[in-house]
N, C-alpha and C positions, 0 to 999 in steps of 0.2 A: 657620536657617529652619525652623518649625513649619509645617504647617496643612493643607490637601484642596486638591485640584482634580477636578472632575468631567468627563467626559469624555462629552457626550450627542449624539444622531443624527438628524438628520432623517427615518431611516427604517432598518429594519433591513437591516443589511450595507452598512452608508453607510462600516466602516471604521474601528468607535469601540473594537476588543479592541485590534486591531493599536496604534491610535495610543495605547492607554493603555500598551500593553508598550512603544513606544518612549517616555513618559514616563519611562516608572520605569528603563529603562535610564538613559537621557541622566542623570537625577536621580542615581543610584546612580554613575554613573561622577564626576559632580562633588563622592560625598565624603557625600552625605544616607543616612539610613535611612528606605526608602520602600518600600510595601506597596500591594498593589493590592486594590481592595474593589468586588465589587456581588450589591447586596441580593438579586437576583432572577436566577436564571439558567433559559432555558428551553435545554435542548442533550442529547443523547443520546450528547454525548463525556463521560464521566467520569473520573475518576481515584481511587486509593486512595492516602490520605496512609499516615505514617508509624504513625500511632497508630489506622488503621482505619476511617478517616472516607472519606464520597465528596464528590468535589468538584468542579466542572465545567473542563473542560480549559484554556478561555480562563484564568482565575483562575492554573491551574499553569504555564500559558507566559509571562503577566505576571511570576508570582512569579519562576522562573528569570531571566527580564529583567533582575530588579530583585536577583537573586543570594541570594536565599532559601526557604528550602525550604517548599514549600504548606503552606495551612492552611488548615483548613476553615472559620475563621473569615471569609477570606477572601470565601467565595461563603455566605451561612448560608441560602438556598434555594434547592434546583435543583430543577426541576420538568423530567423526563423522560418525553414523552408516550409513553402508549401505544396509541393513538388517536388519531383526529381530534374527539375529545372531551373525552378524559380523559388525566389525569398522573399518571406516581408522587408525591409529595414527599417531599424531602431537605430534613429540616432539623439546620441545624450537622453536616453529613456521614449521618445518621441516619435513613431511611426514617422516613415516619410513617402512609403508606398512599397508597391511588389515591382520588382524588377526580376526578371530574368536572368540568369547565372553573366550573360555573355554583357549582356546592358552592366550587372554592375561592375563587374571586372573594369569594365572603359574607362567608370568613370569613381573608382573608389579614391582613386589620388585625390578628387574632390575634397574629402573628407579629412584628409591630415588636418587641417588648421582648428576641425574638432577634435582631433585627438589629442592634439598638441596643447589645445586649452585644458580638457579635461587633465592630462597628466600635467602641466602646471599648477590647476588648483589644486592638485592633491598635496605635489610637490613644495606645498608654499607650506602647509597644514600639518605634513608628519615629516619625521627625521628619514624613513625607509620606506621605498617603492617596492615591492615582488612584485615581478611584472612574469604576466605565462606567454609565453607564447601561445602556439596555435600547430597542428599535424605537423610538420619536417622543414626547417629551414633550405632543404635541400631538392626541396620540389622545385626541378629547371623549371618548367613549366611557367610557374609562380613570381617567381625569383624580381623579373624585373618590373614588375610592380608593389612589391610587397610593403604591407603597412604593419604586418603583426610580428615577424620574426626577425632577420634579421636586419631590414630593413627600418623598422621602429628602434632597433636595437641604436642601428647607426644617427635618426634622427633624435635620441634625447641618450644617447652614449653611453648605455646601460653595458656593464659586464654581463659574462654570460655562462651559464650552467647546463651544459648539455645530460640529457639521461636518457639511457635506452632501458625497456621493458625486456630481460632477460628471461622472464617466464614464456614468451612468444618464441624463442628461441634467435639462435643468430645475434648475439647481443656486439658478441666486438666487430662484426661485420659492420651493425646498421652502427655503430658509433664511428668506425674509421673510415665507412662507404659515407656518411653526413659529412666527415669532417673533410674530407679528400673531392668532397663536392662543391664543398666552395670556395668562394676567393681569397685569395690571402689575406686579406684586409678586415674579412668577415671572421676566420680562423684566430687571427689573432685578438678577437673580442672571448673566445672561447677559455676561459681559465679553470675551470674545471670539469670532469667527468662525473656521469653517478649512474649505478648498476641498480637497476628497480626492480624490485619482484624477485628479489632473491630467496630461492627454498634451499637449506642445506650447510655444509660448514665452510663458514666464510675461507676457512685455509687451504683449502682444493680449488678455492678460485682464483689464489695469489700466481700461478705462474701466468696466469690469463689474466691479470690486471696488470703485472710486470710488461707483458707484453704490449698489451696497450698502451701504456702509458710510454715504452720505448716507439709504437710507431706512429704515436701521434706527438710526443713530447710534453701530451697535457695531462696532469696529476689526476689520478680517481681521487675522486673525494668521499667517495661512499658509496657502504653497497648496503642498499633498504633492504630487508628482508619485507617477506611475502605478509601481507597480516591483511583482518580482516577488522574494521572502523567502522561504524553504524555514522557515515558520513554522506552527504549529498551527492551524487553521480551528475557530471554535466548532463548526460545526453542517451542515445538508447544504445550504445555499447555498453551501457551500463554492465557489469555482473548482476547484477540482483534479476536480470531477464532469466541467467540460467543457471542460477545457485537452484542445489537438490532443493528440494521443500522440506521442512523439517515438518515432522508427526504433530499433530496439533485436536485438543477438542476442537477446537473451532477450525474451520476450513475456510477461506474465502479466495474465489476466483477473480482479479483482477486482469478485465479483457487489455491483451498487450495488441493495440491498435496500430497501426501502422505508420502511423504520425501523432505517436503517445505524445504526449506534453504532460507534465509537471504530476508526473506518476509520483514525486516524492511527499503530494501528500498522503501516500498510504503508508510511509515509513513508520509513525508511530505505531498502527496498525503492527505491521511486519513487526517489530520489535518486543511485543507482548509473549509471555510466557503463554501456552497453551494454545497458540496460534500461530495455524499454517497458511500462508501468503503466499500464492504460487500466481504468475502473469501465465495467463493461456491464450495460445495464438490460432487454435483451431479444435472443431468439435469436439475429437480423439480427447484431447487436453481438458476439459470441461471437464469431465466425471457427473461427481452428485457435489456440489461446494454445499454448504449451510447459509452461503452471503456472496451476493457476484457487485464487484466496484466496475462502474465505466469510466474511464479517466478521463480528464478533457484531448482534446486534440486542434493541431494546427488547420485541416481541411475535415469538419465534421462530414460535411456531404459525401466525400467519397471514402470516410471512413466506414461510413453508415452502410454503405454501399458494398462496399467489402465485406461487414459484418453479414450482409443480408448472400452475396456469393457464395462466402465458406461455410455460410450452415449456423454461424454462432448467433446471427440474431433470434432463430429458432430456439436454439437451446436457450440464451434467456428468456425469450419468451416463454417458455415450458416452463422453466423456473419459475417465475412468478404464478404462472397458472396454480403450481403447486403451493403457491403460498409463500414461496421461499424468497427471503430480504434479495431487492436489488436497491442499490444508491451508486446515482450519477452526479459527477461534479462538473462543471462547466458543458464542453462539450458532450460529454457522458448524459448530463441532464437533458439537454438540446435535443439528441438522439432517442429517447426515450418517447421524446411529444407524440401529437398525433401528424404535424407535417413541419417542414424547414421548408421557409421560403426564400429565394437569395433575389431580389427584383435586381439590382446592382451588379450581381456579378460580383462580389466580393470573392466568391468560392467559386461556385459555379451556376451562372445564370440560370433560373426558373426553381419549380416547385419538387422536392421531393416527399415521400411518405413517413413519417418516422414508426418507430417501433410498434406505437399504439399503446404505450405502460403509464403515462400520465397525459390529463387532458388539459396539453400545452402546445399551446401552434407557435414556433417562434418565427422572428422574419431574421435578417439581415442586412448591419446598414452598415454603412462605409466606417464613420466613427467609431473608434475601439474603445470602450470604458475601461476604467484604468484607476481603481483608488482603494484606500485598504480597508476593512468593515471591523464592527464588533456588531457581536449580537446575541440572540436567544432563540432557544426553540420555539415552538407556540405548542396550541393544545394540539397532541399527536396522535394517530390511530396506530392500528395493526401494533406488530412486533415491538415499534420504538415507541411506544405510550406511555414508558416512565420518562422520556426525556422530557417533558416541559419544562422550560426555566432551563433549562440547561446552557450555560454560555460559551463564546466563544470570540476569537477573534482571526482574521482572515484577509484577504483581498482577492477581489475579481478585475480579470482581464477576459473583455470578451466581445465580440462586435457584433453580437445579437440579441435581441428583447423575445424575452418569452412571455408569452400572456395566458396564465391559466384561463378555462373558461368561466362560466357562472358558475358558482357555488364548490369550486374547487378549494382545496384547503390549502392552505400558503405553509411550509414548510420551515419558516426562520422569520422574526422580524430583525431587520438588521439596521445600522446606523452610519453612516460614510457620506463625503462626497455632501454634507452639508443638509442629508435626508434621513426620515427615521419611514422604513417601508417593510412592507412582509415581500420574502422574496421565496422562488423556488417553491417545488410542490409536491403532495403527499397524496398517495392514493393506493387503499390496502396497506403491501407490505412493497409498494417502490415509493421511491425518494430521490428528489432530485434539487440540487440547488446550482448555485456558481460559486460558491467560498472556496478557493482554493486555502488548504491548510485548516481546515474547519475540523480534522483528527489529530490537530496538534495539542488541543484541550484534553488534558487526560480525562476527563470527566464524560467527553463525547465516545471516544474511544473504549470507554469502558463500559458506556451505556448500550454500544452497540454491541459488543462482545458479551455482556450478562444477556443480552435478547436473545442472544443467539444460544447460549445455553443453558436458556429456559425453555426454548421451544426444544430442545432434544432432552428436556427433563434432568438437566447434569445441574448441580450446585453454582449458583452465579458466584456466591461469596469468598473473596479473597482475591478478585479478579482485578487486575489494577495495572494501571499504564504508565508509563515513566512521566514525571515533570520532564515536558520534552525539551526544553531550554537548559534544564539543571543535567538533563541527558546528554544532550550535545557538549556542553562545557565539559563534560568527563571524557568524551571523546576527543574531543580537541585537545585535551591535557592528553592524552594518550599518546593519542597522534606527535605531541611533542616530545614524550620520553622519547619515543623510537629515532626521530630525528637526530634527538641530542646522541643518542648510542650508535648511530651508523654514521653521523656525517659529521667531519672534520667544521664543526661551527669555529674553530679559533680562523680557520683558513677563507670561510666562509666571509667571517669579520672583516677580515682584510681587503677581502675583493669587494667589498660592499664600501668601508672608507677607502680606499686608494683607486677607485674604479678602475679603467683600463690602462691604468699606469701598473694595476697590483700586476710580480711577476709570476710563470708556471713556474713553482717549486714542486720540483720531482721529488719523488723519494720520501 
């Protein structure tokens, strides 16, 4: 079996990453080589491939899915806002500048002959494309320039999988309001339906799938139920912002920034027995934590800036006053220094203050670093003083140097990018580097977590973190039961070999 299937949404976070990574799983476990592709990614989670490239996270939790290593070809444009106006663009991994919402609109048609390459090499390499779309095929608005829904659809003649998020409510609405939206031409790529986020007994929902399927003429092919996957989240509709917190010895505050980025290295974190992970977005929220994470972010400066409005960079600072662990990663770390300089205008031209919690001035230059690390801790103070030697591996994306001062202590000697350097800094009980993914090592993860319940005098021992690799692959094998159990895969098959020839068989 050759060929695509597309995976598009009635609206964004309708649930269309997830269901393409259980694609490519389910596919990949029957024996196919299948690769997952879309054209247009907007997300401020990124990642760095193997060869240097960036690439949006959804795309690399697909790829693992599907048991192979990312590629940038994968996602060949991410657009990471920096604003409520403007984005970076990434194209084939590779910044190409900020543009303006309205600038890149004009000129995205630009871009197909990248997109068209990237979904060839793929196409040359595996038997099956899952391609996601992106928010509503059905945005007028949108429509006549479109490179990701159905527009991509029609330039490499992918079948198509429509799903609406029925946990939101209004499910057959937004599925026959999409379909009745668009052109005939478009409609008829559409070969099957799917019900997401289903809570309850699927036979209560049969007279309203009957119906459906009478006023569109297009088959359900499945109704997902509701469940809950320790899988990667595109973007900050994320759930895990306002999942309850569950009761935990350990407490840790992870600041939810308003231009959060690649919040999923706290996932190992969160996933620990005995540990509460809650993102807090204002003082109230704060409380007493045992350990506060600053995450990286797309515009540090007016992150900072925020933080220092609403009162939270107060509370971390108290926090630390009191002795109690803070660790920043990328921009987390950045914000921490004693000042951000931006002379370019990358962010926002001239000098800001930073926190004052490590003695680190960083500047800001045009060129984004971009390459993946290994490394070790060094000799450590305060709270983390059993981690020396401790390893790990990682990568940083970041378009600023921070330079501790004299006789500052370096926090990691790391390896990448053809250097072996101490990077990031330690001071007390704050900590700061750039490894994104650096609590992916169970080892680190658990080092931070026995600190933590030693300083409240609780038992470290027994205290342990998933092999987070051998973690995910059980989820991803999850993620694939449920697929196989709700969604018509033989019907699935067909539309994937006969592509838009395959026909709507009702009933």
């Amino acid at each position: 079996m050759k060929g695509s299937i597309m995976i598009q949404g009635t609206m964004s976070n309708a649930g269309k990453s997830v269901l393409a990574g259980g694609l490519c799983r389910v596919l990949m476990q029957d024996g196919y080589r299948v690769a997952p592709f879309k054209s247009q990614n907007m997300a401020l989670n990124s990642f760095i491939t193997r060869d240097g490239l960036e690439m949006g996270r959804a795309q690399v939790m697909q790829a693992e899915a599907a048991g192979i290593e990312p590629d940038a070809a994968m996602n060949p444009i991410l657009l990471k806002p920096t604003n409520d106006t403007g984005s970076q663009v990434i194209v084939n991994g590779v910044p190409v500048g900020v543009m303006a919402a309205a600038e890149y609109y004009r000129r995205k048609k630009e871009y197909i002959p990248a997109i068209l390459e990237a979904y060839h090499k793929l196409q040359q390499k595996y038997d099956v494309i899952v391609i996601e779309g992106a928010g509503s095929p059905a945005e007028i608005n949108l429509k006549k320039d479109d490179i990701v829904n159905m527009g991509l659809a029609e330039l490499v003649d992918a079948p198509v999988l429509l799903a609406g998020d029925i946990d939101r409510g209004g499910v057959f609405a937004q599925i026959v309001g999409t379909i009745q939206l668009l052109e005939e031409k478009e409609r008829r790529r559409i070969k099957g339906t799917l019900i997401n986020k289903f809570r309850g007994d699927v036979s209560i929902l049969k007279p309203g799938l009957d119906m459906l399927e009478e006023k569109t003429g297009i088959p359900v092919l499945g109704v997902i139920p509701y469940f809950y996957l320790d899988i990667d989240d595109e973007d900050s509709l994320t759930e895990r912002f306002d999942r309850k917190e569950k009761q935990g010895l350990v407490d840790l505050a992870v600041i939810r920034l308003p231009r959060i980025s690649n919040f999923t290295d706290f996932a190992p974190l969160e996933s620990m027995d005995g540990v509460s992970l809650r993102y807090v977005s204002s003082p109230a929220e704060f409380k007493s934590p045992d350990g506060v994470l600053i995450p990286g972010s797309k515009n540090t400066i007016e992150d900072l800036l925020w933080m220092r409005q609403c009162g939270l960079e107060a509370k971390v600072q108290q926090h630390a006053g009191r002795g109690g662990l803070v660790f920043g990663i990328c921009g987390g770390y950045q914000m921490l220094g004693e000042v951000i300089e931006d002379p370019l205008g990358a962010e926002r031209k001239g000098s800001v203050k930073g926190m004052g919690l490590l003695p680190v001035r960083t500047v800001f230059e045009q060129e984004k670093r971009r390459t993946r690390v290994t490394g070790t801790f060094l000799e450590m103070q305060g709270l983390l003083g059993d981690m020396r030697g401790v390893s790990f591996e990682g990568y940083e994306i970041h378009m600023g140097k921070s330079a501790p001062e004299p006789g500052t202590l370096p926090l990691v000697s790391i390896s990448g990018a053809g250097e072996n350097a101490p990077d990031g800094a330690q001071h007390g009980n704050v900590y700061g580097c750039y490894i994104h993914g650096i609590f992916d090592a169970a080892e680190v993860s658990e080092g931070l977590v026995r600190a933590l319940l030693k300083k409240k005098g609780l038992n470290p021992e027994g205290v342990r973190a998933h092999d987070w690799k051998s973690y995910k692959e059980e989820q991803y094998d999850r993620l694939a039961d449920i697929i196989r159990h709700s969604v018509d895969m033989d019907a699935v098959r067909r539309i994937i070999e006969k592509g838009n020839d395959a026909p709507c068989v009702l009933g």
